[in-house]
Backbone as XML, in Angstrom:
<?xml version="1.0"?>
<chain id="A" units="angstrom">
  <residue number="1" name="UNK">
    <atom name="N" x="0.847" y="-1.172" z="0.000"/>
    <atom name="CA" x="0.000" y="0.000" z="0.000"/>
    <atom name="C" x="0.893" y="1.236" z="0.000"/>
  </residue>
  <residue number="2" name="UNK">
    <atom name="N" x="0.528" y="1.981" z="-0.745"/>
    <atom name="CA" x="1.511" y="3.699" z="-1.049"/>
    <atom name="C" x="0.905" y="4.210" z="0.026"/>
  </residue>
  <residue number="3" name="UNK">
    <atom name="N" x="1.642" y="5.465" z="0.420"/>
    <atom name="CA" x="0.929" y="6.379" z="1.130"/>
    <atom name="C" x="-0.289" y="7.240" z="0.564"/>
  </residue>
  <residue number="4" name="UNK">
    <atom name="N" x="-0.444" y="7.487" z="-1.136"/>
    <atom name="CA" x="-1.209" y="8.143" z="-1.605"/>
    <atom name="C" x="-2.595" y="7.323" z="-2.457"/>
  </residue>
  <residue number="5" name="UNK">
    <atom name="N" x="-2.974" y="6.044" z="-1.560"/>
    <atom name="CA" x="-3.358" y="5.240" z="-1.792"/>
    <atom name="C" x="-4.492" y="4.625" z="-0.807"/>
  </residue>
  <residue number="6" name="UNK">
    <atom name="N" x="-5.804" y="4.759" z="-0.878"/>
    <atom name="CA" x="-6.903" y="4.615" z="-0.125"/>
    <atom name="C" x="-7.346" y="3.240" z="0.056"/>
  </residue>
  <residue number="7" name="UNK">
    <atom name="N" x="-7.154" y="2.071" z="1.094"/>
    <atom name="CA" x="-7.431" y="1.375" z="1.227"/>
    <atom name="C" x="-8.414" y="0.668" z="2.442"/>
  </residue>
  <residue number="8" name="UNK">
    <atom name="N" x="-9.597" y="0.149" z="2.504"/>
    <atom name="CA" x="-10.562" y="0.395" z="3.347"/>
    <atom name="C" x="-10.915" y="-1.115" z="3.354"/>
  </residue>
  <residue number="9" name="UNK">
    <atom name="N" x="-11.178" y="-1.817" z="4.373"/>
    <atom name="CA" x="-11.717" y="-2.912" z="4.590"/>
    <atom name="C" x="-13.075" y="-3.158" z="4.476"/>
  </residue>
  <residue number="10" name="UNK">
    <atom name="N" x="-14.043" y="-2.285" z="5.415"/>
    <atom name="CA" x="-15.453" y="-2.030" z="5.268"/>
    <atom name="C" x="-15.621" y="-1.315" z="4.729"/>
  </residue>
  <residue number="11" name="UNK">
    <atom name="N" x="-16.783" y="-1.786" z="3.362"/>
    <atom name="CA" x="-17.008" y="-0.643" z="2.587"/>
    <atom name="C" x="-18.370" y="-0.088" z="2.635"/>
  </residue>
  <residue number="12" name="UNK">
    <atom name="N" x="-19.283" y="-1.004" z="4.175"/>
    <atom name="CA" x="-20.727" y="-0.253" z="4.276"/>
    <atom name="C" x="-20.930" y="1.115" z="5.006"/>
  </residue>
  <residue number="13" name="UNK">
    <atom name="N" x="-19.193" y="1.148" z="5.556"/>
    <atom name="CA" x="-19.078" y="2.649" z="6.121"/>
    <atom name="C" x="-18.230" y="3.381" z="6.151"/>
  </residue>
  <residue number="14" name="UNK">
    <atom name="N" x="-18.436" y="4.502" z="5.693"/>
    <atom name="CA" x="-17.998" y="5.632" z="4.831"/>
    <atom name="C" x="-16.961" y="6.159" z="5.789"/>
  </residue>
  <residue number="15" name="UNK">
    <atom name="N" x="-16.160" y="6.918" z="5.609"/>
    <atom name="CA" x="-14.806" y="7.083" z="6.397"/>
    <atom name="C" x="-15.654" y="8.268" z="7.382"/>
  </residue>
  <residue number="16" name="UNK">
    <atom name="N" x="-16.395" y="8.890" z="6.853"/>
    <atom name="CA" x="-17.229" y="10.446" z="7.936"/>
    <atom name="C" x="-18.227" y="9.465" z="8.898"/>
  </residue>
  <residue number="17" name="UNK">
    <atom name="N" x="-18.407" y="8.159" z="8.523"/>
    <atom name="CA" x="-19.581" y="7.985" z="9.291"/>
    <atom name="C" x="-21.376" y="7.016" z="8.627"/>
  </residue>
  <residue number="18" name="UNK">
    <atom name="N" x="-21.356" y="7.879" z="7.460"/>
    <atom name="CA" x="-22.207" y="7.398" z="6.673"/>
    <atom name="C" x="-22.881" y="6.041" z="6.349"/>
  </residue>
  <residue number="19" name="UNK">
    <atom name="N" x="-23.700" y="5.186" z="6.457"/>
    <atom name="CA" x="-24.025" y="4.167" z="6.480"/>
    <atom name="C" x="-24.578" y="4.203" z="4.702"/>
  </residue>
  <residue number="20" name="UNK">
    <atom name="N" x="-23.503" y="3.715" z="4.167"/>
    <atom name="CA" x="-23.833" y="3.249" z="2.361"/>
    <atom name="C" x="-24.703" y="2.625" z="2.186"/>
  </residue>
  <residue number="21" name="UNK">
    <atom name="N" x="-25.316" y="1.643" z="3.043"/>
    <atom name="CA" x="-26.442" y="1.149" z="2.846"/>
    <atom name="C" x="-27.498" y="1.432" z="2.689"/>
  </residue>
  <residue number="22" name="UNK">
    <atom name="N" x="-27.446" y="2.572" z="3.167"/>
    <atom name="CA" x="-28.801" y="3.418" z="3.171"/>
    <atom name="C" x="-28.211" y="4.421" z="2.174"/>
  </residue>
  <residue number="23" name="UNK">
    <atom name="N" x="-27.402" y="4.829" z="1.575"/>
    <atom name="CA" x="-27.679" y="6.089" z="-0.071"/>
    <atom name="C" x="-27.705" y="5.540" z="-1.120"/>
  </residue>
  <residue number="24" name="UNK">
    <atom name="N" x="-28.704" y="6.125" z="-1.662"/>
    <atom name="CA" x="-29.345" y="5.681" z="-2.909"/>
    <atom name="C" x="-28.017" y="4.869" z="-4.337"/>
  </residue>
  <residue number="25" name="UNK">
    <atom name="N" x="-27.306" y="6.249" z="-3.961"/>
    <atom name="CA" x="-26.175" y="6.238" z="-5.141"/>
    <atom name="C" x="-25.245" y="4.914" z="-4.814"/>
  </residue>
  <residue number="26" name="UNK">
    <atom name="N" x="-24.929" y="4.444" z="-3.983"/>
    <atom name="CA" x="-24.312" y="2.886" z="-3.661"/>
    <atom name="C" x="-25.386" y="2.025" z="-3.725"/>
  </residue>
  <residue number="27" name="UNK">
    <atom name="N" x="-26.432" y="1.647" z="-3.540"/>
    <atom name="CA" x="-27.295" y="0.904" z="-3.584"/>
    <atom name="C" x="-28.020" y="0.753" z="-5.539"/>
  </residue>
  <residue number="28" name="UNK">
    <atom name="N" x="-27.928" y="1.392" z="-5.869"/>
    <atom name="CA" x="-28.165" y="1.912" z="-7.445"/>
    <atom name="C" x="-26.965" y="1.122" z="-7.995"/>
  </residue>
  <residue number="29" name="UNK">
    <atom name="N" x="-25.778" y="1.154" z="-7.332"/>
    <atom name="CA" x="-24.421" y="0.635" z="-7.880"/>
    <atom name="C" x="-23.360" y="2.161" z="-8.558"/>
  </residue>
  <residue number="30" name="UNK">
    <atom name="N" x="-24.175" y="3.109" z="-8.168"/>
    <atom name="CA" x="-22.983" y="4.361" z="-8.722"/>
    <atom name="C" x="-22.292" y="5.030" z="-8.233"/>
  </residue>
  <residue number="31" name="UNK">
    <atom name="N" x="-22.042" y="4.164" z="-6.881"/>
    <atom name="CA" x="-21.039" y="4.453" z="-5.763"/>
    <atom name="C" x="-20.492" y="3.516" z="-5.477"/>
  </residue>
  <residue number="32" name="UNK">
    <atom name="N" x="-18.957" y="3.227" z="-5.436"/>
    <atom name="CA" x="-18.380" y="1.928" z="-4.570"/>
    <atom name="C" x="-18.281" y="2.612" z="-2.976"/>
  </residue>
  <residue number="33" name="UNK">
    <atom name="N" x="-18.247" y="3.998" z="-2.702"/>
    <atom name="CA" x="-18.182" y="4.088" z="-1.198"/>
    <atom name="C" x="-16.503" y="4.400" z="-1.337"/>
  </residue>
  <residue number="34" name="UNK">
    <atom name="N" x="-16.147" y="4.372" z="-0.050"/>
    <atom name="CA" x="-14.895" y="4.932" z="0.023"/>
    <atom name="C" x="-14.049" y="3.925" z="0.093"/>
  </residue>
  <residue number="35" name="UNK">
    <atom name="N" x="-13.375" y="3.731" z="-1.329"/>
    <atom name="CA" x="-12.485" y="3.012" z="-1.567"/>
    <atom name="C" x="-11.355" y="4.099" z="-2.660"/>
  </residue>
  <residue number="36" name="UNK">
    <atom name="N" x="-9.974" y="3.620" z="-2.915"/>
    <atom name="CA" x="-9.478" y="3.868" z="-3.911"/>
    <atom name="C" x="-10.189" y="3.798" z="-5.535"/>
  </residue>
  <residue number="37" name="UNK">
    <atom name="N" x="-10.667" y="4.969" z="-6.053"/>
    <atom name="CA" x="-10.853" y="5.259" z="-7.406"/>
    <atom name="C" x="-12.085" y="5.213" z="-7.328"/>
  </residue>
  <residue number="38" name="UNK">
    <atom name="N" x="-12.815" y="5.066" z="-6.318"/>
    <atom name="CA" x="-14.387" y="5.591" z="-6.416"/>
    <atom name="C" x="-14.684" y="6.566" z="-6.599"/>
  </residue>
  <residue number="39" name="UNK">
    <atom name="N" x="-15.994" y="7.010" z="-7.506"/>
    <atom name="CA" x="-16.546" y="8.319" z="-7.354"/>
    <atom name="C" x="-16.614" y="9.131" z="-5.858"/>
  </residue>
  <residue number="40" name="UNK">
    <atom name="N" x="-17.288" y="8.828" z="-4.980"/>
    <atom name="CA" x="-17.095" y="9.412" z="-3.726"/>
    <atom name="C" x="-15.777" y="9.614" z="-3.474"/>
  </residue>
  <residue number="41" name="UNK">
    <atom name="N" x="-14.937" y="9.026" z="-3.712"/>
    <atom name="CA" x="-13.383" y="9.335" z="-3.045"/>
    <atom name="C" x="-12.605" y="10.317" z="-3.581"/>
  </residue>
  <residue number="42" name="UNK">
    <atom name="N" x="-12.943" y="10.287" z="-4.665"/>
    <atom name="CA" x="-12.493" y="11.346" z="-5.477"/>
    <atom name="C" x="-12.945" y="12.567" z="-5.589"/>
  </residue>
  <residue number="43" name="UNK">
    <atom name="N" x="-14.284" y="12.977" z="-5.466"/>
    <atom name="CA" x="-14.825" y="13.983" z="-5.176"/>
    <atom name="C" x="-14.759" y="14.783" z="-3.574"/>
  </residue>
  <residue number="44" name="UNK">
    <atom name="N" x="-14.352" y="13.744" z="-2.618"/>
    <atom name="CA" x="-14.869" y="13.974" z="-0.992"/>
    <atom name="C" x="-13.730" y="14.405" z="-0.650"/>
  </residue>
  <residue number="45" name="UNK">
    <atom name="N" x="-13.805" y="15.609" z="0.617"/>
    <atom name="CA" x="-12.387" y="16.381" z="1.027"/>
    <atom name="C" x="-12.075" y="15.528" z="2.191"/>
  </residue>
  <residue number="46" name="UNK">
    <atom name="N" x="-12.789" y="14.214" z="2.513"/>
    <atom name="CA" x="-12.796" y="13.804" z="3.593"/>
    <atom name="C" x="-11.409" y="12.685" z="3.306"/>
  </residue>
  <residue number="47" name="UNK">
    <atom name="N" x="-12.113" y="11.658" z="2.383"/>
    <atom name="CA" x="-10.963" y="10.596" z="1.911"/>
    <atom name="C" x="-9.677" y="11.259" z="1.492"/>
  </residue>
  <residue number="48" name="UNK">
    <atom name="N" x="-8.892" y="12.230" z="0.952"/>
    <atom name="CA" x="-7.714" y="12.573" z="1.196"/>
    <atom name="C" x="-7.160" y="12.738" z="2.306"/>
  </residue>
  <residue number="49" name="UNK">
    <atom name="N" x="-8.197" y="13.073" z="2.855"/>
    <atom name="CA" x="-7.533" y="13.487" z="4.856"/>
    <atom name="C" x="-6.961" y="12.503" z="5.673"/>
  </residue>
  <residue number="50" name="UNK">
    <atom name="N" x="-7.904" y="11.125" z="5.022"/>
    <atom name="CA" x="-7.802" y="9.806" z="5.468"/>
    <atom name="C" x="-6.552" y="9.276" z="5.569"/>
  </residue>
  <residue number="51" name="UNK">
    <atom name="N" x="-5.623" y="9.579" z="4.147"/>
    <atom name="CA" x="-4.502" y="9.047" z="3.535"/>
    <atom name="C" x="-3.412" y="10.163" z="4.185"/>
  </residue>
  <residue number="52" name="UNK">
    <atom name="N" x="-3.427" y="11.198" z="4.213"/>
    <atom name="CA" x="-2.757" y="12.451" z="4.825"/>
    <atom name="C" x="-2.369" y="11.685" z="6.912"/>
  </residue>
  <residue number="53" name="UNK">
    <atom name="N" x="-3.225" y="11.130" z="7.533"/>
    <atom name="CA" x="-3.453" y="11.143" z="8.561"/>
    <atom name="C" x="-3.057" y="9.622" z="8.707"/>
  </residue>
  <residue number="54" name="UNK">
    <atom name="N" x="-2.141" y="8.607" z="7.772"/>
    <atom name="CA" x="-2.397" y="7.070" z="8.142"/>
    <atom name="C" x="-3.095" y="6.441" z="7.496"/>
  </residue>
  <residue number="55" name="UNK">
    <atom name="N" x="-3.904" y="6.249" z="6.274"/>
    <atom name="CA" x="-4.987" y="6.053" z="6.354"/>
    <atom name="C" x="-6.038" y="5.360" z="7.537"/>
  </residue>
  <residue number="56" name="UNK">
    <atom name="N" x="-6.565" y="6.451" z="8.277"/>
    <atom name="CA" x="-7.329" y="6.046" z="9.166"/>
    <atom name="C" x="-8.899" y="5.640" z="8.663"/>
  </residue>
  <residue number="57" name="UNK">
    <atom name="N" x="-9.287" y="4.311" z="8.965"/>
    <atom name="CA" x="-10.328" y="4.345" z="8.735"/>
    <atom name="C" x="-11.924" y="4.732" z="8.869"/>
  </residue>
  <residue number="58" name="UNK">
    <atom name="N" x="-12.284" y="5.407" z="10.102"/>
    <atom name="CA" x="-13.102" y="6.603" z="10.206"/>
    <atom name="C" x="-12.437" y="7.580" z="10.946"/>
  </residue>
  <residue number="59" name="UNK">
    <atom name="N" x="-13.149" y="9.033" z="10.665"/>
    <atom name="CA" x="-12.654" y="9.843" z="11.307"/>
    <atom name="C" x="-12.423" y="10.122" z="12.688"/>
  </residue>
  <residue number="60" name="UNK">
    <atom name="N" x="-13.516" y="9.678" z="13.609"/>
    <atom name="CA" x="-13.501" y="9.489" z="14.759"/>
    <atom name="C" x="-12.272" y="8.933" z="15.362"/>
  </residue>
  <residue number="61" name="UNK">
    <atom name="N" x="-11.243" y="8.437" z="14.614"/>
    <atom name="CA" x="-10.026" y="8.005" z="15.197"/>
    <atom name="C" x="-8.941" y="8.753" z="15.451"/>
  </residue>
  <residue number="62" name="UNK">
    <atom name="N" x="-9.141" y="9.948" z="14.527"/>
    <atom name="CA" x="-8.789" y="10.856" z="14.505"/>
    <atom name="C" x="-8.190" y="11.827" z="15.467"/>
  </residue>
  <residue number="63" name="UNK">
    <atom name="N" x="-7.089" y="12.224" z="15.909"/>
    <atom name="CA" x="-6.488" y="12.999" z="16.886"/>
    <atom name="C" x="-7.586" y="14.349" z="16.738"/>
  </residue>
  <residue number="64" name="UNK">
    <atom name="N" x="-7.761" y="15.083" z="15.205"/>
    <atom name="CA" x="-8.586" y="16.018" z="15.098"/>
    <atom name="C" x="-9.673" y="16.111" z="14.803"/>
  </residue>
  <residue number="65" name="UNK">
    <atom name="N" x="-10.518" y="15.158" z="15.219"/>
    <atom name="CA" x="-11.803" y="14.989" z="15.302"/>
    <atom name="C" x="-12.551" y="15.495" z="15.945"/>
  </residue>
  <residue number="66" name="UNK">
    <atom name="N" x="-13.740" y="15.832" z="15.836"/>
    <atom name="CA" x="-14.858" y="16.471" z="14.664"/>
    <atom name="C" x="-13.421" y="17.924" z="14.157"/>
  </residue>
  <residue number="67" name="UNK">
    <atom name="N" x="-13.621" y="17.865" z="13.189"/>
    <atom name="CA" x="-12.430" y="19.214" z="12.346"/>
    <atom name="C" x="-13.467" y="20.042" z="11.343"/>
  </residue>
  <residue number="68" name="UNK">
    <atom name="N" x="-13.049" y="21.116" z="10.908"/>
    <atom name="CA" x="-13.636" y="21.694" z="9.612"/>
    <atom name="C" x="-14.566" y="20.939" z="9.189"/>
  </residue>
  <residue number="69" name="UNK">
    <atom name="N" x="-13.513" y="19.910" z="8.250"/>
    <atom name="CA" x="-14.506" y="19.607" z="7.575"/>
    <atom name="C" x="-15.785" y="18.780" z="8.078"/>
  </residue>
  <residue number="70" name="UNK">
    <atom name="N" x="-16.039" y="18.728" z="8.789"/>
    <atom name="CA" x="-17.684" y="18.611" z="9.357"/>
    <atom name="C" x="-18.399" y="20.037" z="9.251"/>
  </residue>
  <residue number="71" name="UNK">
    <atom name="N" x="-18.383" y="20.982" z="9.277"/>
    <atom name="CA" x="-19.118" y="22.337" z="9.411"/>
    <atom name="C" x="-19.901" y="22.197" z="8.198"/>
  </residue>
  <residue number="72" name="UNK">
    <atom name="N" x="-21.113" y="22.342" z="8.216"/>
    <atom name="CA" x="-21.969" y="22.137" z="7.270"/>
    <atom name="C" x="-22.273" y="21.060" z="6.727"/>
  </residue>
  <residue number="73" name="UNK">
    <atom name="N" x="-22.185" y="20.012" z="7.497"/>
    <atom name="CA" x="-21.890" y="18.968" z="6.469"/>
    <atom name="C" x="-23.229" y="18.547" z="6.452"/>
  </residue>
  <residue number="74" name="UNK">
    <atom name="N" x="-24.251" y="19.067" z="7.501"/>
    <atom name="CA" x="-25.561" y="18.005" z="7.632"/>
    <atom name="C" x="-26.514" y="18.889" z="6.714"/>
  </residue>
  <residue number="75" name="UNK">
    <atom name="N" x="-25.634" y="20.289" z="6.268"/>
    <atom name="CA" x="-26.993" y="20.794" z="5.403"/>
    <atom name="C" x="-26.301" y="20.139" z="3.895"/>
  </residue>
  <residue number="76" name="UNK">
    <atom name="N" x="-25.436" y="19.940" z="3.351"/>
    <atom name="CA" x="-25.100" y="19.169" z="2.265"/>
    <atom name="C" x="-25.817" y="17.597" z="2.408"/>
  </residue>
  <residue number="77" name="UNK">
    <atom name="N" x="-25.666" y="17.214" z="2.857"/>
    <atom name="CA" x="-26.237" y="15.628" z="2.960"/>
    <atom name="C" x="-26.749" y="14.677" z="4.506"/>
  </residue>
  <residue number="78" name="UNK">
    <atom name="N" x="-27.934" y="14.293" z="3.840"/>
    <atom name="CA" x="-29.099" y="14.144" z="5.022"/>
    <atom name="C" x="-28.468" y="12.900" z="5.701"/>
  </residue>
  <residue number="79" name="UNK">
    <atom name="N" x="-27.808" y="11.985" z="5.409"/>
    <atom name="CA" x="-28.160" y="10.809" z="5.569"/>
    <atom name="C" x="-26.338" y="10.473" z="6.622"/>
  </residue>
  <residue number="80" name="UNK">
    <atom name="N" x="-25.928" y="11.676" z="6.596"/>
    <atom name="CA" x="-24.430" y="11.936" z="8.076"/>
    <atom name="C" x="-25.274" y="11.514" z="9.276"/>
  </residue>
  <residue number="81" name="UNK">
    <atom name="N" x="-24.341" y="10.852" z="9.462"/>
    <atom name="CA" x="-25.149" y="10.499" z="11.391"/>
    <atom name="C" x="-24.219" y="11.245" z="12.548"/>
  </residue>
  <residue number="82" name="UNK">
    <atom name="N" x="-23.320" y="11.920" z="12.185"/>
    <atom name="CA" x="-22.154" y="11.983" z="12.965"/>
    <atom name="C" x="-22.642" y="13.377" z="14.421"/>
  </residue>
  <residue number="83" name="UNK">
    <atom name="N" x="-24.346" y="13.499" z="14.417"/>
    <atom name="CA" x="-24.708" y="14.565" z="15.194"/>
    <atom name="C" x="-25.748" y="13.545" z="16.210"/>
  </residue>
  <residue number="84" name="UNK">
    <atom name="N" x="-25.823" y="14.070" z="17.089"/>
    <atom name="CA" x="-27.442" y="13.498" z="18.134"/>
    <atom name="C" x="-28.297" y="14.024" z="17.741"/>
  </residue>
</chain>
């Protein structure tokens, strides 16, 4: 494994938290979820952070957890659990 290289064991949950099972776009099949060369991974500011940090596999493991990039995140997409 490279360092610039995303590798994830479970892929029903998303490195922020997200349960793939439940979004449409993985369940449809037009998401692999957060893996290396997925649409989500490539688009998300989250999965680079992943690889930057160890690749850690959720954020919560995170020394800087909850960070930035959580701020707003629940008005972009409904289906984050990462709040009470």
């Amino acid at each position: 494994m490279t360092k610039n290289t995303l590798k994830r064991n479970d892929l029903l949950f998303s490195l922020c938290g997200l349960n793939c099972s439940l979004c449409l776009s993985f369940i449809r099949g037009n998401c692999t979820g957060c893996r290396e060369g997925s649409s989500c991974a490539l688009i998300c500011g989250i999965a680079p952070c992943s690889i930057e940090h160890g690749n850690i596999d959720y954020c919560f493991e995170c020394g800087e957890y909850p960070c930035s990039k959580y701020d707003g995140i629940d008005k972009r997409d409904s289906l984050i659990s990462h709040k009470n």
